[in-house]
N, CA, C and O of each residue as an XYZ file, in Angstrom:
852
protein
N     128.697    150.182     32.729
C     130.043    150.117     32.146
C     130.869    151.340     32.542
O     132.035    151.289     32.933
N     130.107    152.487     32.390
C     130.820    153.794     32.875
C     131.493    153.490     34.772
O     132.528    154.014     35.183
N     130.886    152.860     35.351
C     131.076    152.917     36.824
C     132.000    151.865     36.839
O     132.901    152.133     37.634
N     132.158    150.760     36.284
C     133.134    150.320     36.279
C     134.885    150.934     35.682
O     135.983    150.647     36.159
N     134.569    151.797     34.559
C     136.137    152.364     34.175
C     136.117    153.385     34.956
O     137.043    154.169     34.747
N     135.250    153.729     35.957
C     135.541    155.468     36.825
C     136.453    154.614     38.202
O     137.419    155.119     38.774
N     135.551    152.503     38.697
C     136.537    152.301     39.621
C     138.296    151.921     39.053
O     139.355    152.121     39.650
N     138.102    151.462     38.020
C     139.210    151.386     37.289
C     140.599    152.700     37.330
O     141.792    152.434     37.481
N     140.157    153.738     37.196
C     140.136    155.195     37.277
C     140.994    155.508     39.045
O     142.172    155.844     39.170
N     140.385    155.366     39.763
C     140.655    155.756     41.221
C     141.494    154.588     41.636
O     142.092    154.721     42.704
N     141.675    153.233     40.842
C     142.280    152.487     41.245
C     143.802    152.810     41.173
O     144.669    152.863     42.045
N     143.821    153.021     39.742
C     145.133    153.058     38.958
C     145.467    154.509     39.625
O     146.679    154.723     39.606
N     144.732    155.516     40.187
C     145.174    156.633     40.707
C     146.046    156.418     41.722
O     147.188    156.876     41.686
N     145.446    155.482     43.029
C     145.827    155.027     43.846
C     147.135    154.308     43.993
O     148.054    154.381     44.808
N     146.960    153.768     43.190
C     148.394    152.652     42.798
C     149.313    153.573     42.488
O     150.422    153.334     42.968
N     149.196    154.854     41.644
C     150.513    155.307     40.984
C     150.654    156.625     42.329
O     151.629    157.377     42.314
N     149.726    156.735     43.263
C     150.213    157.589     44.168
C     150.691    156.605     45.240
O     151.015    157.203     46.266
N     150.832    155.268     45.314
C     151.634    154.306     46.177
C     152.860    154.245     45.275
O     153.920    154.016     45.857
N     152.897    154.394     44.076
C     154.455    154.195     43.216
C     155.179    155.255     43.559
O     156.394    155.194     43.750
N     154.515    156.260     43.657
C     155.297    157.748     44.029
C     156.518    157.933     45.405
O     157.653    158.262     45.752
N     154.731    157.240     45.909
C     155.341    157.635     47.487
C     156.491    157.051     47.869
O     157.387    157.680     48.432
N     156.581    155.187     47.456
C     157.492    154.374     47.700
C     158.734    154.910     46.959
O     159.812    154.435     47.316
N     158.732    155.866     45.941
C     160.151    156.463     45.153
C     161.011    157.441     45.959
O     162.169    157.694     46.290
N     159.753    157.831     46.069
C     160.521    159.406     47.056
C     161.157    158.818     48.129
O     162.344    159.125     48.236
N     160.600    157.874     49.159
C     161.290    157.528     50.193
C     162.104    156.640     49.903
O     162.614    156.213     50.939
N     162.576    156.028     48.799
C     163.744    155.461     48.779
C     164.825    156.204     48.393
O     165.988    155.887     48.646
N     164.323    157.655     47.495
C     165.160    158.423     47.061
C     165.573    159.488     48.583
O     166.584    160.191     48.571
N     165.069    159.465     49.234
C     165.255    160.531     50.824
C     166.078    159.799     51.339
O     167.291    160.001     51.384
N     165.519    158.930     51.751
C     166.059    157.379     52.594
C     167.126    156.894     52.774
O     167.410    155.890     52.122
N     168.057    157.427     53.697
C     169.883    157.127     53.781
C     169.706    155.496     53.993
O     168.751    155.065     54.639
N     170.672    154.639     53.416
C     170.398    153.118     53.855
C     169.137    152.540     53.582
O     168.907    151.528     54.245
N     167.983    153.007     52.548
C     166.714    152.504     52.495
C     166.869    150.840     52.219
O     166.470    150.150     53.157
N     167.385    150.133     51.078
C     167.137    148.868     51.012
C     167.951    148.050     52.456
O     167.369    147.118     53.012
N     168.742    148.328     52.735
C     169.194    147.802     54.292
C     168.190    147.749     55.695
O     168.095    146.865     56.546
N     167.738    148.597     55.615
C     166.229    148.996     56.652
C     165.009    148.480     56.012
O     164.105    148.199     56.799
N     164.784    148.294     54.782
C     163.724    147.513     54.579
C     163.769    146.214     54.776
O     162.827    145.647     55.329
N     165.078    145.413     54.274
C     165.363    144.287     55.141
C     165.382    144.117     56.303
O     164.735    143.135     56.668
N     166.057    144.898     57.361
C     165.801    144.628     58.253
C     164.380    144.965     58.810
O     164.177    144.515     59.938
N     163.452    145.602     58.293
C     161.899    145.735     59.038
C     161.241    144.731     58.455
O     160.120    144.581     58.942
N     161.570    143.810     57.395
C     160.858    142.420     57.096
C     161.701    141.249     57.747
O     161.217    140.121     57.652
N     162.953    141.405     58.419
C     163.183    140.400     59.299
C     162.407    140.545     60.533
O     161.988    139.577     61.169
N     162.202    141.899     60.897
C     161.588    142.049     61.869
C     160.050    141.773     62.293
O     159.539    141.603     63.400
N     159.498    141.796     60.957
C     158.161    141.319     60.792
C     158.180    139.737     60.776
O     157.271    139.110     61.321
N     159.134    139.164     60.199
C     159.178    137.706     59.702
C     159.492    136.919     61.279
O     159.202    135.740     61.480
N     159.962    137.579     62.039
C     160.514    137.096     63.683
C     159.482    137.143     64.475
O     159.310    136.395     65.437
N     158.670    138.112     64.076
C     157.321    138.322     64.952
C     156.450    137.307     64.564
O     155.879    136.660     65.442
N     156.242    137.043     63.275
C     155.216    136.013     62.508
C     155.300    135.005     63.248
O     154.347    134.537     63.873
N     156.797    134.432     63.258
C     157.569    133.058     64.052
C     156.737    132.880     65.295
O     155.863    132.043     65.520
N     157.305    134.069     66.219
C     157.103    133.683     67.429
C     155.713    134.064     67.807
O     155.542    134.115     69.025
N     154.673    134.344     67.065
C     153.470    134.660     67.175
C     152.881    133.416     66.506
O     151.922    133.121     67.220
N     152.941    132.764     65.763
C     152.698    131.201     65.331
C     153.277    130.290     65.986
O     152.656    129.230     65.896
N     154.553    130.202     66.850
C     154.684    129.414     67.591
C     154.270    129.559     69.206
O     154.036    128.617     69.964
N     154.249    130.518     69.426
C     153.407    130.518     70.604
C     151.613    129.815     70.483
O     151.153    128.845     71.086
N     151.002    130.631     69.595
C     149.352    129.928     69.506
C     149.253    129.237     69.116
O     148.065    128.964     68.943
N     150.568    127.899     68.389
C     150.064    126.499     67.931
C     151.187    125.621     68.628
O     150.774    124.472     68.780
N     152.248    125.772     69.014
C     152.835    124.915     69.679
C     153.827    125.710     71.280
O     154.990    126.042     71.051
N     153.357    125.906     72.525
C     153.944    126.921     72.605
C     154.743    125.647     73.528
O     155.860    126.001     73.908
N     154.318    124.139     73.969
C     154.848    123.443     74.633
C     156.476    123.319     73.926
O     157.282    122.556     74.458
N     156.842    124.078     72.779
C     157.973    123.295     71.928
C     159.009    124.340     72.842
O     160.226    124.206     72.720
N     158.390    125.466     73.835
C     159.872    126.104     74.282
C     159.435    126.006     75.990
O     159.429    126.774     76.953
N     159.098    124.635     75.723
C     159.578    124.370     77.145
C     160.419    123.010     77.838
O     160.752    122.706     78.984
N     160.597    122.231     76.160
C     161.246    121.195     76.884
C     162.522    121.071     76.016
O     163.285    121.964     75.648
N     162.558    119.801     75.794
C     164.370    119.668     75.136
C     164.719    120.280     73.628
O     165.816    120.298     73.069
N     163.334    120.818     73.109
C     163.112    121.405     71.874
C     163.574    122.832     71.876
O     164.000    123.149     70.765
N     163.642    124.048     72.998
C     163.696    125.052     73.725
C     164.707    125.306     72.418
O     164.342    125.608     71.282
N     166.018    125.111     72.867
C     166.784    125.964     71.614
C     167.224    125.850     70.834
O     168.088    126.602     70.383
N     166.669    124.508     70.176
C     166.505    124.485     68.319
C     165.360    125.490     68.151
O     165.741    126.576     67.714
N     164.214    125.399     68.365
C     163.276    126.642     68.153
C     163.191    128.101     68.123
O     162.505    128.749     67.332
N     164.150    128.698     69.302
C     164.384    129.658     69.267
C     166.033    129.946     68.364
O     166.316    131.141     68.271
N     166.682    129.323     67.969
C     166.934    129.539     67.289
C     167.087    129.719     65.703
O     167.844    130.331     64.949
N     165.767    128.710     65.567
C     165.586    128.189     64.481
C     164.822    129.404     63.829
O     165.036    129.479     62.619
N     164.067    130.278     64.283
C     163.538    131.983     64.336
C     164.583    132.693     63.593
O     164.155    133.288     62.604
N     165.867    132.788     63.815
C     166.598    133.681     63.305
C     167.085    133.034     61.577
O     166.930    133.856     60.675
N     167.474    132.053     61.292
C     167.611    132.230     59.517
C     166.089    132.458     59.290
O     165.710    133.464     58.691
N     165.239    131.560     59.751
C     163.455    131.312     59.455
C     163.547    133.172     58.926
O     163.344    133.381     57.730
N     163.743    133.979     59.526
C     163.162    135.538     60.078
C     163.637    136.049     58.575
O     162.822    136.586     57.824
N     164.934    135.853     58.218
C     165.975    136.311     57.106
C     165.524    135.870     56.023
O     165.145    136.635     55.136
N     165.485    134.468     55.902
C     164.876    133.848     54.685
C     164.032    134.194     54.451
O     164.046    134.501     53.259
N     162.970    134.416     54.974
C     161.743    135.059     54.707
C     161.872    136.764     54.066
O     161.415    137.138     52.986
N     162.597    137.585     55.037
C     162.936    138.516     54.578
C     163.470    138.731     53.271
O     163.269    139.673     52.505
N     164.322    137.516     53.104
C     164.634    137.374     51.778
C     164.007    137.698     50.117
O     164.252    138.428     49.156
N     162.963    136.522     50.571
C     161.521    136.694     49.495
C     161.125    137.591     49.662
O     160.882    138.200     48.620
N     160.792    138.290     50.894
C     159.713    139.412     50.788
C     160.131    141.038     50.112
O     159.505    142.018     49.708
N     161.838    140.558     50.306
C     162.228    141.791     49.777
C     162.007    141.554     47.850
O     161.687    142.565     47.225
N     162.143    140.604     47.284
C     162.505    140.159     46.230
C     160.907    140.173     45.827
O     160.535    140.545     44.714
N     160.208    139.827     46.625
C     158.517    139.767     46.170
C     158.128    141.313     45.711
O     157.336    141.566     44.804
N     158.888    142.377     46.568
C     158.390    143.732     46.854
C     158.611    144.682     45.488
O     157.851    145.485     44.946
N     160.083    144.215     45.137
C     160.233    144.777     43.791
C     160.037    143.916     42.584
O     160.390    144.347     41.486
N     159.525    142.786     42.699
C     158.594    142.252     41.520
C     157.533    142.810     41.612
O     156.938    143.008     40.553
N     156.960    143.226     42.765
C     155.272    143.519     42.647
C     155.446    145.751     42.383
O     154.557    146.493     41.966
N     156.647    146.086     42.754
C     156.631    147.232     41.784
C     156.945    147.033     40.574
O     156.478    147.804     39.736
N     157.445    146.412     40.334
C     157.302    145.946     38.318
C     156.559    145.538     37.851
O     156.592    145.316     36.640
N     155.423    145.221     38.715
C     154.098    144.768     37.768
C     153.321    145.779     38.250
O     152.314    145.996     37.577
N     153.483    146.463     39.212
C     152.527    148.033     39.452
C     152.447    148.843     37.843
O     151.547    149.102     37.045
N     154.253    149.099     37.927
C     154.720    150.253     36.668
C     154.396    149.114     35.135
O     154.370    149.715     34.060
N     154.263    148.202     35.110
C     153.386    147.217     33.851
C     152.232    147.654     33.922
O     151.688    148.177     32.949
N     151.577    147.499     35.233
C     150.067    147.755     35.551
C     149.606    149.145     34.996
O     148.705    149.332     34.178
N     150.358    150.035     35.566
C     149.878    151.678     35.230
C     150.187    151.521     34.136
O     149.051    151.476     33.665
N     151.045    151.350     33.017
C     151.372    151.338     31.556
C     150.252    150.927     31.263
O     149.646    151.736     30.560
N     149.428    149.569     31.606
C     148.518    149.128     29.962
C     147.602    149.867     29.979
O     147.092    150.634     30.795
N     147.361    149.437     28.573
C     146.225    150.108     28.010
C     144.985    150.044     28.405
O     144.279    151.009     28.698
N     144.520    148.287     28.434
C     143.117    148.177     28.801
C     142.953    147.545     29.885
O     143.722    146.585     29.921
N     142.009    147.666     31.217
C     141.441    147.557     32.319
C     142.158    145.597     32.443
O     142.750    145.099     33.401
N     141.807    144.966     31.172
C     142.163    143.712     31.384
C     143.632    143.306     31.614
O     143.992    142.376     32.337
N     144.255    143.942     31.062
C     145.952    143.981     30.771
C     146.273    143.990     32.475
O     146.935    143.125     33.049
N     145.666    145.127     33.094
C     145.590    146.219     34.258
C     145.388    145.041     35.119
O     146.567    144.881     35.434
N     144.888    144.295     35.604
C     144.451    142.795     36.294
C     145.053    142.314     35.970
O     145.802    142.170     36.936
N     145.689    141.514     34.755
C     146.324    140.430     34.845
C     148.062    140.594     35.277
O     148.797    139.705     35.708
N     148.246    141.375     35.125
C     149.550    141.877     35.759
C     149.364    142.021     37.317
O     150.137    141.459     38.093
N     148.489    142.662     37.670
C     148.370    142.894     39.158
C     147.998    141.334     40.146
O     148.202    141.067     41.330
N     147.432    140.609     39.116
C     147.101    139.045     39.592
C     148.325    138.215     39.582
O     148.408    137.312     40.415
N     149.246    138.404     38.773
C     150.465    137.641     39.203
C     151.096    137.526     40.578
O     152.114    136.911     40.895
N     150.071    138.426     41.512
C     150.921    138.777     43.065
C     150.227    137.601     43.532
O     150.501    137.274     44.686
N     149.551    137.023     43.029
C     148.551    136.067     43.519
C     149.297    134.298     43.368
O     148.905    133.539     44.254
N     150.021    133.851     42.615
C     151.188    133.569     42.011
C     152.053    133.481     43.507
O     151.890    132.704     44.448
N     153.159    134.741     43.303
C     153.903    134.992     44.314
C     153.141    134.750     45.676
O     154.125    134.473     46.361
N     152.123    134.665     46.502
C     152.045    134.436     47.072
C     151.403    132.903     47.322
O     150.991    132.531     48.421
N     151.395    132.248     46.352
C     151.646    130.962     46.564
C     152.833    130.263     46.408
O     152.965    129.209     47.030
N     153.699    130.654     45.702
C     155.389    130.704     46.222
C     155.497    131.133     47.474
O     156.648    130.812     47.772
N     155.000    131.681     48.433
C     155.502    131.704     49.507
C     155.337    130.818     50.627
O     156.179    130.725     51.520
N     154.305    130.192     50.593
C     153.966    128.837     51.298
C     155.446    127.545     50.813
O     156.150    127.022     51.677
N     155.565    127.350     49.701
C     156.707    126.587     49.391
C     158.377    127.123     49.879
O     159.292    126.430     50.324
N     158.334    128.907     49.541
C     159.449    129.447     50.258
C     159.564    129.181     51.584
O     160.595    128.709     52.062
N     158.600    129.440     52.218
C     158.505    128.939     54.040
C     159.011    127.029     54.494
O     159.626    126.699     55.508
N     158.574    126.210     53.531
C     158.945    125.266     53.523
C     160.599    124.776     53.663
O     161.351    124.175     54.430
N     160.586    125.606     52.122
C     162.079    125.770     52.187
C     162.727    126.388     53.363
O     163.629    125.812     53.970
N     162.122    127.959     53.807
C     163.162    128.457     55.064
C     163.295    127.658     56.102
O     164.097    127.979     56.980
N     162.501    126.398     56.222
C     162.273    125.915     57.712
C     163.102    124.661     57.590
O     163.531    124.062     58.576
N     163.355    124.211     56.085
C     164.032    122.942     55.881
C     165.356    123.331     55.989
O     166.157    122.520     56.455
N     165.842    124.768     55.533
C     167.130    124.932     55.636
C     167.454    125.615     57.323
O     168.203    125.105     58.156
N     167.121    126.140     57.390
C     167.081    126.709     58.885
C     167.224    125.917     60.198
O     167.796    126.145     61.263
N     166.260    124.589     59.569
C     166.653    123.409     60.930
C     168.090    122.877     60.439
O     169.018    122.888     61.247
N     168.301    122.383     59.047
C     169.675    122.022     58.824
C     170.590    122.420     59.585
O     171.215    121.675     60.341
N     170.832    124.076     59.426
C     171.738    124.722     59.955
C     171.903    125.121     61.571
O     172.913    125.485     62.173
N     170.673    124.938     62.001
C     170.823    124.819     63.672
C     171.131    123.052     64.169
O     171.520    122.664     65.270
N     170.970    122.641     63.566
C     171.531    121.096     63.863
C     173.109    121.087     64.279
O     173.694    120.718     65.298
N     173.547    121.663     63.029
C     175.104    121.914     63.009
C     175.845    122.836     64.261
O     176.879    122.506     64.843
N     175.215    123.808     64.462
C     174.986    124.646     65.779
C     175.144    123.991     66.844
O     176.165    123.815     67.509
N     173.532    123.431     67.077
C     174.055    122.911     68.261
C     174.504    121.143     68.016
O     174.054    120.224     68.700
N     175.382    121.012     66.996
C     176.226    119.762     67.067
C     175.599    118.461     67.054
O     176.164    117.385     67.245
N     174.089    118.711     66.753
C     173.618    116.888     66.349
C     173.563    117.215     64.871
O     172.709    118.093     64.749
N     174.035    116.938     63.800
C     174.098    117.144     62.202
C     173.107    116.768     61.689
O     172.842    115.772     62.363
N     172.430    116.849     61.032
C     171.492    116.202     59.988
C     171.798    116.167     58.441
O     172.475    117.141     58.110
N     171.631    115.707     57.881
C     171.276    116.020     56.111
C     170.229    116.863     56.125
O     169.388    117.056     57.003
N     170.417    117.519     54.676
C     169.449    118.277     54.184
C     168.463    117.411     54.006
O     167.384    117.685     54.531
N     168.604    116.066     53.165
C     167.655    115.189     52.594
C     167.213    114.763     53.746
O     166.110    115.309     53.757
N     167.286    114.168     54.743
C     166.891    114.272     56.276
C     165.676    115.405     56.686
O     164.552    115.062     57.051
N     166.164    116.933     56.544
C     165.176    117.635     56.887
C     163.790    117.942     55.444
O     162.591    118.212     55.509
N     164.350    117.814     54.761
C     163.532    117.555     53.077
C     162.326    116.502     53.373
O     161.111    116.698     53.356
N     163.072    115.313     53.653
C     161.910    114.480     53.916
C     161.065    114.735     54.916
O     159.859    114.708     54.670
N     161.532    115.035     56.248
C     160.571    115.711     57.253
C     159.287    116.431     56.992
O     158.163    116.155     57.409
N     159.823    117.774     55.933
C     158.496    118.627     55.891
C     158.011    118.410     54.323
O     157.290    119.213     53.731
N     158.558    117.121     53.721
C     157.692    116.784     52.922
C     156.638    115.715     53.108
O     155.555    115.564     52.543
N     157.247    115.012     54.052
C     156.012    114.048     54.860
C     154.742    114.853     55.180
O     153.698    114.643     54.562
N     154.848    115.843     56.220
C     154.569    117.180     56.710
C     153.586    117.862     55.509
O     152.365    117.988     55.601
N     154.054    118.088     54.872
C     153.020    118.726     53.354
C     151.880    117.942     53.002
O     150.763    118.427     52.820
N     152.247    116.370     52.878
C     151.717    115.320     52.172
C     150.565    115.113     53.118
O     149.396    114.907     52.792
N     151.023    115.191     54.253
C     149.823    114.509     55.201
C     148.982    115.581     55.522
O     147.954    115.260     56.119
N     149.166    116.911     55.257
C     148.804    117.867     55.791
C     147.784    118.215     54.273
O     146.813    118.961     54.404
N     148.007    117.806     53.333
C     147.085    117.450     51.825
C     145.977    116.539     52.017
O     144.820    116.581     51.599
N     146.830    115.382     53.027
C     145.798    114.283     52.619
C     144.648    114.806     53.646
O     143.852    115.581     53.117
N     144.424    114.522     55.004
C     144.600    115.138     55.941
C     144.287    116.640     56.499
O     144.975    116.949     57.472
N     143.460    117.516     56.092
C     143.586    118.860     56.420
C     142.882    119.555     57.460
O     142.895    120.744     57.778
N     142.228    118.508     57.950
C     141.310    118.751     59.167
C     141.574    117.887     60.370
O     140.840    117.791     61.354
N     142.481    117.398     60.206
C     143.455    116.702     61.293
C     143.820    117.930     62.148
O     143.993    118.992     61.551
N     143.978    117.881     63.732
C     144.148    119.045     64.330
C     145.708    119.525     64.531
O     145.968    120.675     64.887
N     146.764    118.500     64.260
C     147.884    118.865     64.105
C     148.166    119.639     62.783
O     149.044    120.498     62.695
N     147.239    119.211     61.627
C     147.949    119.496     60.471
C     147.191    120.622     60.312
O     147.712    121.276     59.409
N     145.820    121.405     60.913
C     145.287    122.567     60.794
C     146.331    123.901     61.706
O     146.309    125.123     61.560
N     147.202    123.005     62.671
C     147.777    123.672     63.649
C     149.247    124.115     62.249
O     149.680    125.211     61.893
N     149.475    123.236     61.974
C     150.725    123.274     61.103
C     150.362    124.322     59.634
O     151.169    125.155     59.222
N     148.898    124.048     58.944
C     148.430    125.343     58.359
C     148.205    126.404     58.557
O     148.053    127.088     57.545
N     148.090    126.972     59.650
C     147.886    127.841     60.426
C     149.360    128.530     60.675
O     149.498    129.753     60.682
N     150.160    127.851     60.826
C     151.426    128.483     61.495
C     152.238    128.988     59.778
O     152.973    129.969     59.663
N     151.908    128.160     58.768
C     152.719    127.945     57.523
C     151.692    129.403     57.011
O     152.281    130.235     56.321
N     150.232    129.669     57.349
C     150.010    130.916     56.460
C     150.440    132.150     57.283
O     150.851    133.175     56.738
N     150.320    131.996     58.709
C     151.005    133.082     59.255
C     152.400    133.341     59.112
O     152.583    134.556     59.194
N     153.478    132.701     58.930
C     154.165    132.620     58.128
C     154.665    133.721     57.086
O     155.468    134.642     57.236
N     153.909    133.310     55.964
C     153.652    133.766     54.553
C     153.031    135.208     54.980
O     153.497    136.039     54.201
N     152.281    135.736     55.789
C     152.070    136.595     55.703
C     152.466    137.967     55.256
O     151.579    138.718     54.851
N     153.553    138.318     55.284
C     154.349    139.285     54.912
C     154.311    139.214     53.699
O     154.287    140.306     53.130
N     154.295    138.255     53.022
C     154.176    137.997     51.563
C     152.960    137.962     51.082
O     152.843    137.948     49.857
N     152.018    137.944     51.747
C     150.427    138.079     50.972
C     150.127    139.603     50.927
O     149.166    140.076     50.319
N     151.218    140.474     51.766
C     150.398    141.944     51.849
C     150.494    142.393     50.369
O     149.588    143.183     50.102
N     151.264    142.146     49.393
C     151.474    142.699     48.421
C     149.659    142.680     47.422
O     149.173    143.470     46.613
N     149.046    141.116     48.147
C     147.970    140.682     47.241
C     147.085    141.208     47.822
O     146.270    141.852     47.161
N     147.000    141.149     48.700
C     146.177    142.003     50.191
C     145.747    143.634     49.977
O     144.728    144.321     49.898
N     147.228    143.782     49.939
C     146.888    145.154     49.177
C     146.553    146.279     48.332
O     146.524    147.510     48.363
N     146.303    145.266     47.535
C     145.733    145.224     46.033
C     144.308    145.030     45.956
O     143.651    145.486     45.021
N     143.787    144.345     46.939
C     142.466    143.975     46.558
C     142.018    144.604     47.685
O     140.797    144.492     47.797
N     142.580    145.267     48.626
C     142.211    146.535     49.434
C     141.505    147.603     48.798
O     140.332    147.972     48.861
N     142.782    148.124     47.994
C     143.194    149.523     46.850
C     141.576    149.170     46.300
O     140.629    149.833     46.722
N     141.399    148.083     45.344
C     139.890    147.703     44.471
C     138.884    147.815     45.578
O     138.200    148.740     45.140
N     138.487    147.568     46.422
C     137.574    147.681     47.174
C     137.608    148.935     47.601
O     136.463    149.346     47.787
N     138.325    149.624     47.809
C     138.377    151.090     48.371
C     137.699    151.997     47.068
O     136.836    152.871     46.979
N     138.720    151.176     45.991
C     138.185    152.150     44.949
C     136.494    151.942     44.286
O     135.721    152.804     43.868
N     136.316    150.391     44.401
C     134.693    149.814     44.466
C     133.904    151.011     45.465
O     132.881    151.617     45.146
N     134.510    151.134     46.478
C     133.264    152.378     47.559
C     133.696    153.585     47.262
O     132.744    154.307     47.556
N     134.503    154.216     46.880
C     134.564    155.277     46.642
C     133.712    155.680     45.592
O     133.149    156.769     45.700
N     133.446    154.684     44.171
C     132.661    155.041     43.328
C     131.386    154.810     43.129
O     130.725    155.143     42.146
N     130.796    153.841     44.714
C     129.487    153.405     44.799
C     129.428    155.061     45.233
O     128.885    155.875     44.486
N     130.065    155.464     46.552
C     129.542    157.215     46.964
C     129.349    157.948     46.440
O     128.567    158.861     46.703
N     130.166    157.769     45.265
C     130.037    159.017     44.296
C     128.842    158.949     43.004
O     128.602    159.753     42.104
N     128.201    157.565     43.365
C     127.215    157.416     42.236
C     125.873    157.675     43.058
O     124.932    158.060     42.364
N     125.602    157.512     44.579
C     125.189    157.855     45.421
C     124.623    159.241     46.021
O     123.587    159.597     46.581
N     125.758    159.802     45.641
C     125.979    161.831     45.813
C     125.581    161.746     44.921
O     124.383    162.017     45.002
N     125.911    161.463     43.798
C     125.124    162.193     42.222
C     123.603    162.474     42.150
O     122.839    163.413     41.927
N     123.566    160.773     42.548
C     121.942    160.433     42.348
C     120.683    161.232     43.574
O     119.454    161.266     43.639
N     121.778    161.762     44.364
C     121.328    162.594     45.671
C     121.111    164.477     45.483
O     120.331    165.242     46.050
N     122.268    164.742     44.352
C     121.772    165.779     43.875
C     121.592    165.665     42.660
O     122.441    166.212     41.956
N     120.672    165.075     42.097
C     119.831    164.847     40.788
C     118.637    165.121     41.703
O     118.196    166.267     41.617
N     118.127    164.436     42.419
C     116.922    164.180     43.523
C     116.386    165.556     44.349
O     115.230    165.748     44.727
N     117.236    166.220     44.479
C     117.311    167.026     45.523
C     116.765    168.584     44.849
O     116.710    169.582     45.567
């Protein structure tokens, strides 16, 4: 029980020296929330074209070429969107997190990122339903929204029924890379616990090494 509240201990240390750090540099930081958007569009553009290259890369070579590449730029934003909005929900459940009292409180707040990042699979849905809308209009063949709605809800459904189908593993694949930007928040959390899990196996390790010794 003791080794469990000592990882508890290095966790919450950890976390409130990531709350710090992220303060100061927003407080230094000329233009900080403008540059953080733009370095999660920039991440969210890379995701794109790094999922569309290793699952469909035939789509930029034929009459598809520049709906796709353009379809990258709201895709990139929208995403950025959430991720900025994910970033300061998941510091409000950090500064919840460091507040409670007991170890359990301390988890269930930090597990809500878990949550948010299943909103982000549905957000991606959404960026891709609105994003084709609006390049339609672009390049001048129109669609409805309800038009592209039904598309990637067909798309979802079959990809449920279906998940080992090689199109629809190709299409899971591209939808979690995607999301990625949005899982680091959960990612990084269960990093922080594992780091702090070995840090306190070593230190129970060293002890038991000079007890021995």
């Amino acid at each position: 029980m003791g080794n469990i509240s000592v990882i508890f201990s290095h966790w919450r240390a950890a976390l409130l020296r990531f709350q710090q750090l992220f303060y100061r540099l927003r407080k230094t930081t000329p233009y900080f929330l403008p540059k953080v958007f733009l370095a999660f569009v920039a991440v969210n553009l890379l995701c794109y074209w790094w999922a569309l290259l290793t699952t469909y890369p035939g789509l930029l070579l034929g009459d598809k070429t520049k709906e796709y590449v353009l379809m990258g730029f709201p895709v990139a934003a929208l995403g950025a969107s959430f991720d900025i909005l994910s970033l300061f929900i998941t510091l409000l459940l950090i500064r919840r997190a460091l507040s409670a009292k007991s170890n359990l409180s301390y988890v269930g707040f930090l597990s809500v990122d878990l949550f948010i990042a299943v909103l982000a699979t549905f957000w991606v849905l959404f960026a891709f339903m609105v994003s084709g809308w609006i390049v339609s209009f672009v390049l001048q063949v129109p669609e409805t929204l309800s038009e592209r709605t039904n598309l990637y809800r067909w798309r979802l459904a079959d990809a449920l029924k279906n998940p080992f189908d090689p199109d629809n593993l190709r299409n899971i694949y591209f939808g979690v890379v995607m999301g990625a930007s949005a899982l680091a928040p959960t990612l990084f959390h269960l990093a922080m616990a594992g780091r702090s899990l070995a840090r306190t196996i070593s230190d129970v390790i060293r002890l038991k090494r000079g007890r021995s010794a």
